[in-house]
MARVEXGU-444490 format. One record per residue (C-alpha): residue number from 1; x, y, z; residue in one letter. Coordinates in steps of 0.2 Angstrom, whole numbers, plus 5000, padded with zeros to 4 digits. Each point is the difference from the previous one (the first is absolute). Layout:
BEGIN
+-----+------+------+------+-----+
|   n |    X |    Y |    Z | res |
+-----+------+------+------+-----+
| NUM |    X |    Y |    Z |   a |
...
+-----+------+------+------+-----+
***
This chain:
BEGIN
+-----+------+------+------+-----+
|   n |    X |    Y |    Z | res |
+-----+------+------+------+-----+
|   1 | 4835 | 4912 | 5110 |   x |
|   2 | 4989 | 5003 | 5014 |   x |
|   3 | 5010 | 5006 | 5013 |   x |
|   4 | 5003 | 5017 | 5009 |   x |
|   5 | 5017 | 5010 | 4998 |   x |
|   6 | 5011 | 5004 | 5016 |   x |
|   7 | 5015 | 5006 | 5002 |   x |
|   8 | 5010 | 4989 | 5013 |   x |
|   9 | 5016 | 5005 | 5005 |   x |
|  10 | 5004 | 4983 | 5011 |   x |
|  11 | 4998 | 4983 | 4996 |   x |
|  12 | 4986 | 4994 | 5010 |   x |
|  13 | 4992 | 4982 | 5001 |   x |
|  14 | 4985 | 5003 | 4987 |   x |
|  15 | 5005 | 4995 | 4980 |   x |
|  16 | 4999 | 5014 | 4988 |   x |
|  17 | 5006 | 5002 | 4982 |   x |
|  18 | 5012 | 5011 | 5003 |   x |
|  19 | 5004 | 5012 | 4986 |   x |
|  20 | 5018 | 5010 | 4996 |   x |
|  21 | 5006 | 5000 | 5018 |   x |
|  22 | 5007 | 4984 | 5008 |   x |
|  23 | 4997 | 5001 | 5017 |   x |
|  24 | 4998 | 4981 | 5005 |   x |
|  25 | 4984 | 5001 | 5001 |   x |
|  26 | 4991 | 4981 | 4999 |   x |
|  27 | 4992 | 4996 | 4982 |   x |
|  28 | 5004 | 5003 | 4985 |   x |
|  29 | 5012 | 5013 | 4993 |   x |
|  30 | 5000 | 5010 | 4984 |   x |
|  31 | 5015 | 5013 | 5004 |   x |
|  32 | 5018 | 5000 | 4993 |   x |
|  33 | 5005 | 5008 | 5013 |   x |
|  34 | 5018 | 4991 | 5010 |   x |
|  35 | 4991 | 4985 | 5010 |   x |
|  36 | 4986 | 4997 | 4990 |   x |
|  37 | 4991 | 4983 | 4998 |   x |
|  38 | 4992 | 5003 | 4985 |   x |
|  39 | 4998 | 4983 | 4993 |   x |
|  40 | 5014 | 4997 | 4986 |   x |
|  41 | 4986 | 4999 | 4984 |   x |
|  42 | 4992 | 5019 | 5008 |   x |
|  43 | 5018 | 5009 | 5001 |   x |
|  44 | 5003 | 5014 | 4988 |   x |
|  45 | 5011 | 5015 | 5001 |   x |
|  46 | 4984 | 5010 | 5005 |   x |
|  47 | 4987 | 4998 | 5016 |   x |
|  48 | 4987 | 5002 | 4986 |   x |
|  49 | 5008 | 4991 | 4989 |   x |
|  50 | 4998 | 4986 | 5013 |   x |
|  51 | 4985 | 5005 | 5004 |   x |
|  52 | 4993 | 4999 | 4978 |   x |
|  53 | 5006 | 4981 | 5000 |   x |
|  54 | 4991 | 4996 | 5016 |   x |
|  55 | 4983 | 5007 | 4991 |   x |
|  56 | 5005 | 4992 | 4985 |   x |
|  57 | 4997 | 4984 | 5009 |   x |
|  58 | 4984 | 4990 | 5000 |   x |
|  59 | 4985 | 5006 | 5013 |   x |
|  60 | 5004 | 4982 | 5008 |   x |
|  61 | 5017 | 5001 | 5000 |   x |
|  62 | 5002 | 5018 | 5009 |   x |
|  63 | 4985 | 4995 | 5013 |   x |
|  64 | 5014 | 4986 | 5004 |   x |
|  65 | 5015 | 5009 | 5001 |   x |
|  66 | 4991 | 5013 | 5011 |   x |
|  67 | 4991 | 4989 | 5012 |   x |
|  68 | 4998 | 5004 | 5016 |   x |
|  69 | 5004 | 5021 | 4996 |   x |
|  70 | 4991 | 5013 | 5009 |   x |
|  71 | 5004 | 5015 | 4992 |   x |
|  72 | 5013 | 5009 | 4986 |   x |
|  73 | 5013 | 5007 | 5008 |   x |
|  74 | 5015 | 5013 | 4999 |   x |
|  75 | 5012 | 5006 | 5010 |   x |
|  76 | 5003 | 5017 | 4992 |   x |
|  77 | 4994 | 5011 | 4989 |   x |
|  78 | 5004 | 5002 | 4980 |   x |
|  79 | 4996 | 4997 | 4981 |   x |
|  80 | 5006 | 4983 | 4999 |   x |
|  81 | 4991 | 4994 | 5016 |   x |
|  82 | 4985 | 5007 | 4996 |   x |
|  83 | 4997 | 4993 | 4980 |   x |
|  84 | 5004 | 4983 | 5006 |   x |
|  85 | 4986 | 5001 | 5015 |   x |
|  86 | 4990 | 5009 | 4984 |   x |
|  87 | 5007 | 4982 | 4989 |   x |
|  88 | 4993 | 4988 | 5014 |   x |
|  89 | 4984 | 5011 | 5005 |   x |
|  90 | 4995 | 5000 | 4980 |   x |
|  91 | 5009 | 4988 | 4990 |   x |
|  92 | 4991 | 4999 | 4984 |   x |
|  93 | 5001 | 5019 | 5000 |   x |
|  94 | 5020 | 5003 | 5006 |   x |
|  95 | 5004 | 4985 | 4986 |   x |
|  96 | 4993 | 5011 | 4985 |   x |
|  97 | 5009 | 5013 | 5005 |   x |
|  98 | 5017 | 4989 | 5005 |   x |
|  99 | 5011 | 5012 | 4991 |   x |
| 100 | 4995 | 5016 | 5006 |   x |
| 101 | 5001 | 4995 | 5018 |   x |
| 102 | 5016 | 4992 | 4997 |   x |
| 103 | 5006 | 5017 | 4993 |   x |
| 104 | 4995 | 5010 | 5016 |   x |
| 105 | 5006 | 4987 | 5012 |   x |
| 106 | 5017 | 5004 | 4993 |   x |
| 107 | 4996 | 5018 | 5000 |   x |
| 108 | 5000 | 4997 | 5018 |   x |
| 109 | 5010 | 4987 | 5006 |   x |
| 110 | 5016 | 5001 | 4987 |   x |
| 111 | 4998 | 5018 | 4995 |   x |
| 112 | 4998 | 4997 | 4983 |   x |
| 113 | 4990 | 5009 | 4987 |   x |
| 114 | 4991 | 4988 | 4987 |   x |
| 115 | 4988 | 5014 | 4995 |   x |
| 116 | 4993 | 5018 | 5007 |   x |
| 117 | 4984 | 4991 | 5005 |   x |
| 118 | 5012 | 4988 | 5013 |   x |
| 119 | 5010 | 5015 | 5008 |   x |
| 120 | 4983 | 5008 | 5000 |   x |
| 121 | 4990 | 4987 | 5010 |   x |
| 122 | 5014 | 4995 | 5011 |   x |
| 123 | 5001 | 5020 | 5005 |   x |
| 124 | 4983 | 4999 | 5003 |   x |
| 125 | 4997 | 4985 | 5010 |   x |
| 126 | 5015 | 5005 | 5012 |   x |
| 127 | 4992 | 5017 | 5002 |   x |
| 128 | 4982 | 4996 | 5005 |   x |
| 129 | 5011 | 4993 | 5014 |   x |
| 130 | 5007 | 5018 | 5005 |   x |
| 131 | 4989 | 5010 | 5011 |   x |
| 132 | 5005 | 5016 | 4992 |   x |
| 133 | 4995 | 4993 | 4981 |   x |
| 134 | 4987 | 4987 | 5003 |   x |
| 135 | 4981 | 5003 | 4997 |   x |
| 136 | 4996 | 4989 | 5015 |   x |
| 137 | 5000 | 5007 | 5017 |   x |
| 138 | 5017 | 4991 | 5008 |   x |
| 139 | 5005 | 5016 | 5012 |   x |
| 140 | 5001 | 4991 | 5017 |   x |
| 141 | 4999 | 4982 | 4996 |   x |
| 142 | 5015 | 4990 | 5003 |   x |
| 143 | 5012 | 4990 | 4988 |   x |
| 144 | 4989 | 4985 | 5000 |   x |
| 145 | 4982 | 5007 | 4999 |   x |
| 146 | 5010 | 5012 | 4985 |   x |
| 147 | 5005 | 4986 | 4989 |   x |
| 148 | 4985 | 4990 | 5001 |   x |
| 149 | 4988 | 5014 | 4994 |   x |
| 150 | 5011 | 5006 | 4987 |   x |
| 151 | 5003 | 4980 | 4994 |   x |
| 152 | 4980 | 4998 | 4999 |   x |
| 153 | 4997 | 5016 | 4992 |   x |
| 154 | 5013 | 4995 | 4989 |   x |
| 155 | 4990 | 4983 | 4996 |   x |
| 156 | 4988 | 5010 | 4994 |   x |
| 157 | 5007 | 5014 | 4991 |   x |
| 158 | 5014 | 4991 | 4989 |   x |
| 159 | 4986 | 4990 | 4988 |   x |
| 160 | 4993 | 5017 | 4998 |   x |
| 161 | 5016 | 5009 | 4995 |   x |
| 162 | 5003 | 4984 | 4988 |   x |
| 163 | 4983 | 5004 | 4992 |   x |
| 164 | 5006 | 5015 | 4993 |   x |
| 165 | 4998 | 5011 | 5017 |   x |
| 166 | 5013 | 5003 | 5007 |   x |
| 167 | 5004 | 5019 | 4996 |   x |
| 168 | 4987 | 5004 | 5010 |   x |
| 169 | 5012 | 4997 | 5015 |   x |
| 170 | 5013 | 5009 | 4992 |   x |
| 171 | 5004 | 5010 | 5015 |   x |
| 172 | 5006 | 4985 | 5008 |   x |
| 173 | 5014 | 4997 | 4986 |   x |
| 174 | 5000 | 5016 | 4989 |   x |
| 175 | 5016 | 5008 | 5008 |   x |
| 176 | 5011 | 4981 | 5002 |   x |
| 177 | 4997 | 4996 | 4979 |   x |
| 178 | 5006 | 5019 | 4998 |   x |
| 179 | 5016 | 4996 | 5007 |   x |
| 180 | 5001 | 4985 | 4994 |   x |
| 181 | 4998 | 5006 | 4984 |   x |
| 182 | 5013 | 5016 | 5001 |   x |
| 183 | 5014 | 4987 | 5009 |   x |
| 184 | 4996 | 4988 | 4986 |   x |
| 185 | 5005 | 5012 | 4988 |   x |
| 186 | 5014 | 5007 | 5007 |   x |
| 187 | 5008 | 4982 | 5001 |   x |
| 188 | 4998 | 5000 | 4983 |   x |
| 189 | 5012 | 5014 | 4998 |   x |
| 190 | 5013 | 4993 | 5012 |   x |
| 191 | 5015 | 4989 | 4997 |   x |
| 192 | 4995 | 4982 | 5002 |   x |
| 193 | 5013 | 4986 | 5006 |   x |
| 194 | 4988 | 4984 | 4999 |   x |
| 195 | 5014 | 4989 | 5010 |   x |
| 196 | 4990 | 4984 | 4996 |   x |
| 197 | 5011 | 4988 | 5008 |   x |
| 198 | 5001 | 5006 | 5016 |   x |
| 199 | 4981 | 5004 | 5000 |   x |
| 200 | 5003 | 5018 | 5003 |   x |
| 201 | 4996 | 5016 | 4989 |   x |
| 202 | 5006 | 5018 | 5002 |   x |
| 203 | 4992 | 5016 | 4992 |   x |
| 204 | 5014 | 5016 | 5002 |   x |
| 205 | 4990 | 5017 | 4994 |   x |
| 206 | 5010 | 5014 | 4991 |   x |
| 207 | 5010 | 5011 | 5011 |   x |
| 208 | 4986 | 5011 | 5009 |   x |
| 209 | 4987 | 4994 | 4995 |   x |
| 210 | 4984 | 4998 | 5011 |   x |
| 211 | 4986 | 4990 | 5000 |   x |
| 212 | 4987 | 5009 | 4990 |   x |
| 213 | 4986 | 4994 | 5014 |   x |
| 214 | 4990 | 5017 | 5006 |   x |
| 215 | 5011 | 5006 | 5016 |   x |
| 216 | 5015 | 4986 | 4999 |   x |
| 217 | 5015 | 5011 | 5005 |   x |
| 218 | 5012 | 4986 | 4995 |   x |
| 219 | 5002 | 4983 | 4989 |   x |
| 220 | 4986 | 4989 | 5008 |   x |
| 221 | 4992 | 4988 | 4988 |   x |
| 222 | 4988 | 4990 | 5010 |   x |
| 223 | 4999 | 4980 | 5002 |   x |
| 224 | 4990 | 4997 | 4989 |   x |
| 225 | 5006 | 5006 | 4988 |   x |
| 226 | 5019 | 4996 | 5004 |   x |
| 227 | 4993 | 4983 | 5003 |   x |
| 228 | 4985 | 5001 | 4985 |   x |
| 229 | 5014 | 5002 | 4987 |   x |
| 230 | 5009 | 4985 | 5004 |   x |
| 231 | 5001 | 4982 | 5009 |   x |
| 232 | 5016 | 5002 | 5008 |   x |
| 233 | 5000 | 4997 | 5020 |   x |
| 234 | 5013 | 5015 | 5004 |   x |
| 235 | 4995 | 5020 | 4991 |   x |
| 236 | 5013 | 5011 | 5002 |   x |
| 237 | 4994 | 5017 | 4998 |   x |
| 238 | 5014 | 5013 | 4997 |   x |
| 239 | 4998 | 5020 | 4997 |   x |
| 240 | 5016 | 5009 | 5001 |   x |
| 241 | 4998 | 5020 | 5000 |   x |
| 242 | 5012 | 5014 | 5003 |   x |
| 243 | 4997 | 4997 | 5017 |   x |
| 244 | 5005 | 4983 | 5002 |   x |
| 245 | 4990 | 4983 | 4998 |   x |
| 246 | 4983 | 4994 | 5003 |   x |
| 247 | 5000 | 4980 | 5002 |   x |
| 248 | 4988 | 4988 | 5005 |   x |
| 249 | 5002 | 4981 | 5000 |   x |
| 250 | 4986 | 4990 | 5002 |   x |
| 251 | 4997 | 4981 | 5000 |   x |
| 252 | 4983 | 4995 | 4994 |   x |
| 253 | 4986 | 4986 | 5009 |   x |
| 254 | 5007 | 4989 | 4989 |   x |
| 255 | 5016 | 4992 | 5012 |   x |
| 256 | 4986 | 5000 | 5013 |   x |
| 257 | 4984 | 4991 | 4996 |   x |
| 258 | 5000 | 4982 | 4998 |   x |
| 259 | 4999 | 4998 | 4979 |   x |
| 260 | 4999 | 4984 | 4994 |   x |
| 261 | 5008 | 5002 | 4983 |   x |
| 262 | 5014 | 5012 | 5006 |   x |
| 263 | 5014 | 4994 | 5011 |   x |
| 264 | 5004 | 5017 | 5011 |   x |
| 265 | 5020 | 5005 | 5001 |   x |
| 266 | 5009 | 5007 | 5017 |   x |
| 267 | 4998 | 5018 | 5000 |   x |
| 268 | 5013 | 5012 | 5001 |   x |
| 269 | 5004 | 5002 | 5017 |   x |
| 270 | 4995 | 5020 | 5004 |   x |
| 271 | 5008 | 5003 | 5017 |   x |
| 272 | 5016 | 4995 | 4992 |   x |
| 273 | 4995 | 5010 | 4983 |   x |
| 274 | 4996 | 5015 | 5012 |   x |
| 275 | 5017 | 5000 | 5008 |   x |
| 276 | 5008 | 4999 | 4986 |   x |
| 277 | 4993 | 5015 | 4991 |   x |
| 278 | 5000 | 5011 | 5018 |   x |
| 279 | 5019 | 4996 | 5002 |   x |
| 280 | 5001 | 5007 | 4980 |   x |
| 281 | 4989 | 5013 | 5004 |   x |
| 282 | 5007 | 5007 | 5017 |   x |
| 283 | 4984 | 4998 | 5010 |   x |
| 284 | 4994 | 4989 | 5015 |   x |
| 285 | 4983 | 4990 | 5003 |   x |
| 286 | 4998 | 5013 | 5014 |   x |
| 287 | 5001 | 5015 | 4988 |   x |
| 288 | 4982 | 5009 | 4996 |   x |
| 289 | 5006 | 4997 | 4982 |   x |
| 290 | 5009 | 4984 | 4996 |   x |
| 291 | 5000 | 4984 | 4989 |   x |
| 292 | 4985 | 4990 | 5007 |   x |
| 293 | 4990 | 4983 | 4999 |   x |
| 294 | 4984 | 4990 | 5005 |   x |
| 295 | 4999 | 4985 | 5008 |   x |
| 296 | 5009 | 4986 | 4988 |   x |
| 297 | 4987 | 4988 | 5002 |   x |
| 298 | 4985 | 5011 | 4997 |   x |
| 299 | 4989 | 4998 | 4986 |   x |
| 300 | 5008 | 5010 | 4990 |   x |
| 301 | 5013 | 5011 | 5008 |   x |
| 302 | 5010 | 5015 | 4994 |   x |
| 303 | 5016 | 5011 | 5000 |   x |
| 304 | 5003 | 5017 | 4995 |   x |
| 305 | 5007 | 5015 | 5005 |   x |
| 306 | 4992 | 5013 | 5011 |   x |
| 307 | 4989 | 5001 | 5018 |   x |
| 308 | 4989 | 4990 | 5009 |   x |
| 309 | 4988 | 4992 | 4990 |   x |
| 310 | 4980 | 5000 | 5005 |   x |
| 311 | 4996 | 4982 | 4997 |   x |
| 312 | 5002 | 4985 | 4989 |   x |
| 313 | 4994 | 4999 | 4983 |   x |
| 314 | 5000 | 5016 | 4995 |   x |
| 315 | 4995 | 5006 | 4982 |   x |
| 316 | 5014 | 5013 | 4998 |   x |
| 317 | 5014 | 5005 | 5014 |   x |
| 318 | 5003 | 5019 | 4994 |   x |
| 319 | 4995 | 5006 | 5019 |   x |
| 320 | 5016 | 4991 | 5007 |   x |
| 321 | 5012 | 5000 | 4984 |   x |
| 322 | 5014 | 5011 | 5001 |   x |
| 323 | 5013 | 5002 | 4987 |   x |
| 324 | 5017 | 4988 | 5003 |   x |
| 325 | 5017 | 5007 | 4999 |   x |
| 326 | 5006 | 4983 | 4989 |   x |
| 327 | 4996 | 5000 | 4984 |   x |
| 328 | 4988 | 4991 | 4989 |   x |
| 329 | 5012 | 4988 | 4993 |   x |
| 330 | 5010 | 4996 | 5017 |   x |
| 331 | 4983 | 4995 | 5007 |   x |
| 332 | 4994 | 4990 | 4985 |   x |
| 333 | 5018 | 4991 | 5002 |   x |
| 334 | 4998 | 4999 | 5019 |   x |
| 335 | 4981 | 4993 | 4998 |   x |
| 336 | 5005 | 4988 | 4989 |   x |
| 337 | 5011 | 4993 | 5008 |   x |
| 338 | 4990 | 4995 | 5014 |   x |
| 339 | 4989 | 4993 | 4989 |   x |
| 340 | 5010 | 4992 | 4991 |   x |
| 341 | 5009 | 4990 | 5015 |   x |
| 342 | 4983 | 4994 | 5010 |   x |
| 343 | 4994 | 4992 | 4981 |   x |
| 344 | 5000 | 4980 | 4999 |   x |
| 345 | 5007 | 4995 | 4982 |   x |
| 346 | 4999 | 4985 | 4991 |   x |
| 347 | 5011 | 4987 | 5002 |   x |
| 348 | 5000 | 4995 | 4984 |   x |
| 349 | 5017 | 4998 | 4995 |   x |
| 350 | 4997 | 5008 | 4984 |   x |
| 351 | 4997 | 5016 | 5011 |   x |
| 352 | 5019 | 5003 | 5000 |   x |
| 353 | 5001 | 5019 | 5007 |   x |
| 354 | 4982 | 5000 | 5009 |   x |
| 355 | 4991 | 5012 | 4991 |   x |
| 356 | 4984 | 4994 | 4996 |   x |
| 357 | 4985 | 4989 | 5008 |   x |
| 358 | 4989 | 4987 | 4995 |   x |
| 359 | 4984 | 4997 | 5011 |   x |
+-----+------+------+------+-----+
***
């Protein structure tokens, strides 16, 4: 596709093929993010996934859909945006690689871990975007001007790390598959409650145990592994310790992004889960260490138990996590609750005491 890259953070009145972010932009959308108008035949669980279909079209065919475009666009910066602008940029080439890119788009987007090499590029195509880890010279430039040299420099590089180059960039990944790899392991030795019908999985470590990750002080897995280990929507992550507690509950991408194959479910309502679990534990939202919780209709929101966070998303939360006064098994029971009561059952009268799901 002959066109430029932008990143474009309004709508405007000039077409573009807008990939990942739906900003409302004129044109043709390949994004399943909420308020996409990806045509119904393009839609997929993944921006790149959309993004495969669309060059899997005939030359003709994509000429048409994107007439009148003048340019790829995003409005933000991360894997999955970037390997469907890599999918319309070079079809042919992003189609005989469909599976690989498919893995690190849900590296990135779902926090899943298909393979090492997807954890691996999706770490390293969100740190050529970090000032302090990139090789390109971002220091000074703002957001905008950031994302779109780190997107074109990741057009280029991703087809030489699928060629077999990509540990030659190992700096940009090295210390993220590390911890992915030490927190995968350690769930391994956890107890595991796969709670299938309500979506929902919780991992509870042995008493004291910490996450064998270099310098965790506490029981931390990260996302992706909590999230690489399972396709449940809701992780709870639970590490009791003769001190008390460390929980996190976290609520994946999956209840958030426009999936055509998956019908989303309420979430639990974490204001009201927060409150709960303050009231049993004797502290306030006001404390400096208290029961807390994101935004419930962020991406993918969390609760846990500790300070102030420093942003979404984060990989592990062992800098704010603090060690609860209830015990592991009061705030499984607690957690599950919540859970429990925001689901949607079947109606199936078959379904007499509402304890499974059929999608």
């Amino acid at each position: 596709m002959d066109l430029p890259f932008r990143i474009q953070t309004e709508a405007g009145d000039e077409p573009v093929i807008a990939v990942d972010g739906a900003f409302d932009a004129p044109g043709l959308h390949l994004s399943h993010w909420p308020g996409n108008r990806t045509p119904a035949d393009l839609r997929h669980e993944l921006s790149t996934g959309s993004a495969l279909l669309f060059a899997e079209l005939p030359a003709e065919e994509r000429v048409r859909l994107a007439a009148g475009c003048v340019a790829v666009a995003n409005n933000h910066y991360d894997t999955d945006g970037c390997l469907a602008a890599l999918a319309v940029f070079r079809p042919e080439w992003a189609l005989a690689h469909r599976q690989r890119l498919l893995d690190a788009a849900a590296a990135g987007d779902f926090f899943r871990a298909p393979s090492r090499e997807a954890v691996a590029i999706d770490a390293a195509i969100a740190n050529l975007c970090d000032p302090a880890r990139s090789p390109l010279q971002l220091g000074g430039l703002e957001d905008g001007e950031r994302y779109r040299a780190a997107t074109l420099d990741a057009l280029e590089r991703v087809p030489r790390w699928l060629a077999g180059e990509l540990e030659q960039d190992a700096a940009l990944y090295a210390p993220e598959v590390a911890a992915w790899e030490a927190d995968a392991g350690d769930l391994e030795g956890a107890l595991f409650d796969d709670l299938v019908h309500l979506d929902y999985a919780v991992w509870t470590a042995a008493h004291g145990r910490a996450s064998s990750r270099p310098g965790a002080p506490c029981w931390d897995p990260g996302r992706h592994a909590l999230f690489g280990a399972t396709l449940a929507d809701r992780v709870l992550s639970l590490g009791p310790g003769p001190e008390g507690t460390h929980a996190r509950f976290l609520l994946s991408t999956a209840s958030w992004f426009d999936l055509p194959e998956r019908r989303p479910h309420p979430r639990p309502d974490l204001a009201a889960l927060a409150a709960q679990l303050n009231g049993e534990e004797g502290t306030a939202p006001e404390d400096s260490v208290c029961w807390r919780h994101q935004r419930q209709e962020g991406a993918s929101p969390e609760l846990w138990f500790g300070t102030a966070q420093a942003g979404l998303f984060a990989e592990h939360a062992a800098d704010a996590l603090r060690p609860s006064g209830l015990g592991a098994e009061r705030i499984k029971h607690l957690v599950t609750e919540a859970v429990r009561a925001a689901w949607s059952f079947s109606d199936d009268p078959e379904d007499d005491d509402g304890d499974w799901y059929v999608v």
